[in-house]
C-alpha positions in Angstrom: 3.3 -11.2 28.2 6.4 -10.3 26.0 6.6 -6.6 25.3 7.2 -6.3 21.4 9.5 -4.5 19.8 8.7 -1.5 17.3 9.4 -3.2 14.2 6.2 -2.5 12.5 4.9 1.3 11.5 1.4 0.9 13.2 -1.0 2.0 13.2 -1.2 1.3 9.5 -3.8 3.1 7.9 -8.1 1.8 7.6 -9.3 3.3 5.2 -12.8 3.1 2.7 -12.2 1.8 -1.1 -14.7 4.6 -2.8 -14.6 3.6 -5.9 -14.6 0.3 -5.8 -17.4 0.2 -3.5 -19.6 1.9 -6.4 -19.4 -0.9 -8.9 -19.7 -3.6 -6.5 -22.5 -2.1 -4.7 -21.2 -2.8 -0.9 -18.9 -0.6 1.0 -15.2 -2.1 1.1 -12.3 -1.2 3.5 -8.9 -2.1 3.5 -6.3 -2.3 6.3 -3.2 -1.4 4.9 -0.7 -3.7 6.5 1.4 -3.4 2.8 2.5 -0.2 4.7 4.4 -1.4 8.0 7.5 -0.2 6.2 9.7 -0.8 3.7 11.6 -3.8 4.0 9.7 -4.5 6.3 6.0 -4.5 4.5 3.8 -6.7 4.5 1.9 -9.0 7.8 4.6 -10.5 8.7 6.1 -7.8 10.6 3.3 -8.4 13.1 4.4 -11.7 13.5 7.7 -10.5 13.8 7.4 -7.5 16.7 6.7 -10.4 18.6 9.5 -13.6 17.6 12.5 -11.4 17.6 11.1 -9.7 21.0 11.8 -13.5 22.2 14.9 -13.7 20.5 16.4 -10.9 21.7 15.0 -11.6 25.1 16.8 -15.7 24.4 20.8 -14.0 23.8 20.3 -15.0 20.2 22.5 -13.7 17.5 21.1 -15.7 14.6 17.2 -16.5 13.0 16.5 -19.8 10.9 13.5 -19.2 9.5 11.5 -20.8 5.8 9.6 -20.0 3.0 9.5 -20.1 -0.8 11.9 -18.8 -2.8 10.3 -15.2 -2.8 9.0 -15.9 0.5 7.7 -11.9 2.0 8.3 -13.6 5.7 11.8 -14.7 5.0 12.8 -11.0 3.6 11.1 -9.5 6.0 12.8 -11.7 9.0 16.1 -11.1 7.5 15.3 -7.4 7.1 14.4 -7.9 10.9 17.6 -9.3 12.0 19.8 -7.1 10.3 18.3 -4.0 12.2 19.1 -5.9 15.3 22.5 -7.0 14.7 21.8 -10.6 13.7 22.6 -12.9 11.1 19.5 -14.3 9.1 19.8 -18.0 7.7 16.8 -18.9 5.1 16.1 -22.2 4.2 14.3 -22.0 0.8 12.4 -23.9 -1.7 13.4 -24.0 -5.0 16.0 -23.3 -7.5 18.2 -20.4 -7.5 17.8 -18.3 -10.9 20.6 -17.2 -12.9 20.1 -13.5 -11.8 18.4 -13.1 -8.2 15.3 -10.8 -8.3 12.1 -9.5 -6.1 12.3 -11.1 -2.1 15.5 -13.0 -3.2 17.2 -10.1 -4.7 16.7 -8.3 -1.1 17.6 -11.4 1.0 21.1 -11.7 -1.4 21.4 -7.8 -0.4 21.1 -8.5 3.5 24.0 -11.4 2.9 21.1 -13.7 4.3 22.7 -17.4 4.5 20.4 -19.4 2.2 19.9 -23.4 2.1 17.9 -24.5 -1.1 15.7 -27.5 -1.1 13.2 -29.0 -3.3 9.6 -28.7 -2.7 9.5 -32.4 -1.8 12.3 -32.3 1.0 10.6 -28.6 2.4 7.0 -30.0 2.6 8.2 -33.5 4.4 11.3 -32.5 6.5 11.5 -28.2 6.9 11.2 -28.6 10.6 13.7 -31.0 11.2 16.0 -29.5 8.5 15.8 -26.3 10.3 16.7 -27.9 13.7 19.8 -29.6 12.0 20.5 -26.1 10.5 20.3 -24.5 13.7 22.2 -27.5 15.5 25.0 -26.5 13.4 25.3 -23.2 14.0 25.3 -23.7 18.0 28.0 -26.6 17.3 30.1 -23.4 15.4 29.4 -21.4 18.7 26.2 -19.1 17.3 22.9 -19.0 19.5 20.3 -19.2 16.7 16.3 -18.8 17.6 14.2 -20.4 14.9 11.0 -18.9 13.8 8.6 -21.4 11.8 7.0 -20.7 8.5 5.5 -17.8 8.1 6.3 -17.0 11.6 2.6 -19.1 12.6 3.2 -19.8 15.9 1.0 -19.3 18.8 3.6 -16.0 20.1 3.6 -15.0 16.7 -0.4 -15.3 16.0 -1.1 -12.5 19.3 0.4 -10.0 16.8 -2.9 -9.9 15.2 -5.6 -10.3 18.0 -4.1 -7.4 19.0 -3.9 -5.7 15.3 -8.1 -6.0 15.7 -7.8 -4.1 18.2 -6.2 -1.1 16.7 -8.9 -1.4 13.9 -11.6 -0.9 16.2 -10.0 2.1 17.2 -9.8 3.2 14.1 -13.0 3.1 12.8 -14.8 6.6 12.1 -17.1 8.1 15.3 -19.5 8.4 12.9 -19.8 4.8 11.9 -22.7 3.1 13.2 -23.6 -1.1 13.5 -25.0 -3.5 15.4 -23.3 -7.0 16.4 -19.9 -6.2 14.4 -18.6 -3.1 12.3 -17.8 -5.5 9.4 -20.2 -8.0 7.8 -17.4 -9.7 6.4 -13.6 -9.3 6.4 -11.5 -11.3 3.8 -7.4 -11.9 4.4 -5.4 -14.3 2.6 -3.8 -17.4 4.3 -0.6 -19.3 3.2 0.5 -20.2 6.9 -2.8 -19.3 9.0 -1.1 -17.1 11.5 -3.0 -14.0 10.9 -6.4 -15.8 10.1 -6.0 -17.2 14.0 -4.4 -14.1 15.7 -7.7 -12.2 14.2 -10.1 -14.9 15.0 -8.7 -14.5 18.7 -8.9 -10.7 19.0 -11.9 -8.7 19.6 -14.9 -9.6 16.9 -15.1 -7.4 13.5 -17.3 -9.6 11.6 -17.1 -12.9 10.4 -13.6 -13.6 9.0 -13.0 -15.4 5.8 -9.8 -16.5 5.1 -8.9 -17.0 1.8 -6.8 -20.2 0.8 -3.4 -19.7 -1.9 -2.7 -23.1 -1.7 -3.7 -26.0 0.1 -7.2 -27.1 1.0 -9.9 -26.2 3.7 -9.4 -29.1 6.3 -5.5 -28.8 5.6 -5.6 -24.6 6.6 -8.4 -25.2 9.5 -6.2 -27.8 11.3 -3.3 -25.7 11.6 -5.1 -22.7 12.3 -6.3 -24.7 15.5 -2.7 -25.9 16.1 -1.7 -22.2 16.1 -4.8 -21.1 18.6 -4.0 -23.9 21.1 -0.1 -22.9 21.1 -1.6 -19.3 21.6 -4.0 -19.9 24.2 -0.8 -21.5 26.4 0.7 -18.4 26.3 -2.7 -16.8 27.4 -4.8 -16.3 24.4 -8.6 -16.3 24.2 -9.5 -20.0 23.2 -10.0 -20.0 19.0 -13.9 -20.2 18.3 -14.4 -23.0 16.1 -14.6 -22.9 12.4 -18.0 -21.6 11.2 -19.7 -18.6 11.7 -17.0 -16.7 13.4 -13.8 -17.7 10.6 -13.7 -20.5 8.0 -10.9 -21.1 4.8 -12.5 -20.3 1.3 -10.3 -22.4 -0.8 -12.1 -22.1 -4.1 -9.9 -19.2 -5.3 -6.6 -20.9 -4.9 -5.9 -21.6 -7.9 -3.6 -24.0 -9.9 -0.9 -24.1 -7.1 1.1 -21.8 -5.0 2.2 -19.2 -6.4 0.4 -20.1 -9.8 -2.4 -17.1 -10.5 -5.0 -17.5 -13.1 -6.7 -14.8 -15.3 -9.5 -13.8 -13.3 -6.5 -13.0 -10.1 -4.5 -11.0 -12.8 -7.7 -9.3 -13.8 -8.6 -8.0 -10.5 -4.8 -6.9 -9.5 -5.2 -4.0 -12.5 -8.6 -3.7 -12.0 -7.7 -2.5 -8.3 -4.7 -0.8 -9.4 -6.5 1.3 -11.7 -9.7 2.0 -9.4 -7.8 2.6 -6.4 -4.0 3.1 -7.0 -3.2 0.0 -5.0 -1.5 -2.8 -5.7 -1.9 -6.0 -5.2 0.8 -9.2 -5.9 -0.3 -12.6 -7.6 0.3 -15.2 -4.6 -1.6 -14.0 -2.1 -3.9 -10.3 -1.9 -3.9 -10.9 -5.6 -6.4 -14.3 -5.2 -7.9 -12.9 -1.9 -9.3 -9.8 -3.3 -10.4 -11.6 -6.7 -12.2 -14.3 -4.0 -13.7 -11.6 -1.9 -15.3 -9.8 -5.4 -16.7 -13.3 -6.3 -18.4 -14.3 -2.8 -19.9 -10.3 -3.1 -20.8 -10.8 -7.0 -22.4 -14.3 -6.1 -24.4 -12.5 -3.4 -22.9 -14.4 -0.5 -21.1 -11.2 1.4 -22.7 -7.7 1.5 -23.0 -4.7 3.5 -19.7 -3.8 5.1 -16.6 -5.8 3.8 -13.1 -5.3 5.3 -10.2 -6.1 3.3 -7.0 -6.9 5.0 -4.0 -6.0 2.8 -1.5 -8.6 3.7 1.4 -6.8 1.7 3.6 -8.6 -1.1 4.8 -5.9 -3.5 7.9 -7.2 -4.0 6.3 -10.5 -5.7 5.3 -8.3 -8.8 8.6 -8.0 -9.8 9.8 -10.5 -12.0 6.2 -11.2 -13.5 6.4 -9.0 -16.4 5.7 -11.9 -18.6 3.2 -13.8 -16.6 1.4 -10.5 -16.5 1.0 -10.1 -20.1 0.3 -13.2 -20.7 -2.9 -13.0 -18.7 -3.9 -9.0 -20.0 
């Protein structure tokens, strides 16, 4: 197996949400993978210990990798490959703004190379647009490594089998259960890469991803995609969907990206309880999903919430945010 680099600050802290835990009436954790550094934050850099391991291990002096226009992975990727003396090249979807802020602000710091494309062309073709991007850039003499969306890919996935690992070794002496130390444990998915990396690792209690943008059957193929890569490389086969993980995609909202008022509501509902912060694309609609399956008695007992990161995504939102206060 690859040894991975030290990108990531782990192990990030596990910790119990006191407060919140009161007025729900279960007792909620959080894993606080917003804290694997700075540029850095977020779950990608998991993800990311792993892919530039392989990069660096390839020669390569160059990372293509995608995302939205504020895409967390693609900062966090060109953060990456600036600390290790490569050039990043984003493709990105969607229009430049007249003043660059939040993930894009950063990337435009890192002088990332950026390719724009519409949502249309990055849904249909970002694979193949990345190859020709990358095909370029070895015609001009570079040796680029490309890292897919999100970086959810069977190497990148491992990052977070073993990342249930380190919870179990976090959890308190004094803690006590039976099957699992979680009866529930909630993490957002936009790629699936973390939902199968911690569906693979040792068992904390059923996981339930929560969808940001496309449907069930859409997010349960390609986290089974993502486990069959992994298990080539000499993963644990993926469980099937059902009691061990499964996609909630009721809290999804409008669209990626798009939050509604009950997602606002629960981002200054947490940041007031608890002094942490949640962003409007992704922890943002998991954490208002997880406090609806507990309100509609569906999850109780022990919850774990896995903070995925996403900071940066607040910024910008000003007006979006009082528009839903």
């Amino acid at each position: 197996m690859l040894d991975a680099l030290p990108l990531a600050r782990l192990p990030t802290p596990l910790h119990r949400l006191d407060r919140l835990s009161a007025e729900v009436g279960c007792e909620l954790w959080v894993k606080r993978d917003d804290l694997t550094g700075f540029g850095l934050s977020g779950n990608k850099v998991r993800k990311l210990d792993l892919l530039m391991a392989d990069a660096v291990d390839r020669g390569a002096d160059t990372v293509v990798t995608c995302g939205g226009l504020q895409s967390n992975h693609c900062r966090a990727t060109a953060v990456a490959a600036r600390q290790l003396g490569m050039k990043p090249v984003l493709l990105l979807r969607g229009e430049r703004p007249d003043v660059s802020d939040s993930n894009l602000l950063l990337d435009d710091l890192l002088d990332a190379e950026v390719e724009l494309c519409t949502p249309e062309v990055y849904r249909d073709h970002r694979g193949s647009r990345m190859e020709a991007m990358a095909e370029a850039l070895r015609s001009a003499g570079r040796k680029p490594y490309v890292i897919p969306e999100g970086g959810s890919s069977g190497l990148g996935s491992l990052g977070f089998a073993r990342a249930a690992s380190e919870v179990l070794e976090q959890l308190p002496h004094s803690m006590e259960w039976s099957d699992t130390p979680f009866d529930a444990v909630f993490v957002a998915v936009g790629s699936g890469g973390t939902l199968a990396g911690l569906a693979m690792g040792p068992e904390l209690g059923p996981i339930r991803g929560v969808a940001v943008c496309d449907d069930r059957d859409t997010f349960v193929s390609i986290v089974q995609r993502i486990g069959r890569e992994a298990e080539r490389l000499g993963a644990l086969p993926l469980p099937e969907p059902g009691a061990r993980w499964d996609v909630l995609e009721a809290y999804r909202g409008p669209s990626y990206g798009i939050a509604e008022s009950s997602t606002w509501a629960t981002i200054r509902r947490v940041a007031r309880s608890e002094g942490l912060f949640l962003d409007p694309v992704y922890t943002g609609k998991a954490f208002d999903g997880m406090l609806q399956e507990i309100a509609a008695g569906r999850v109780g007992g022990r919850v774990l919430f896995w903070h995925t990161g996403g900071a940066f995504g607040l910024f910008g939102r000003g007006a979006e945010a009082l528009e839903h206060g």
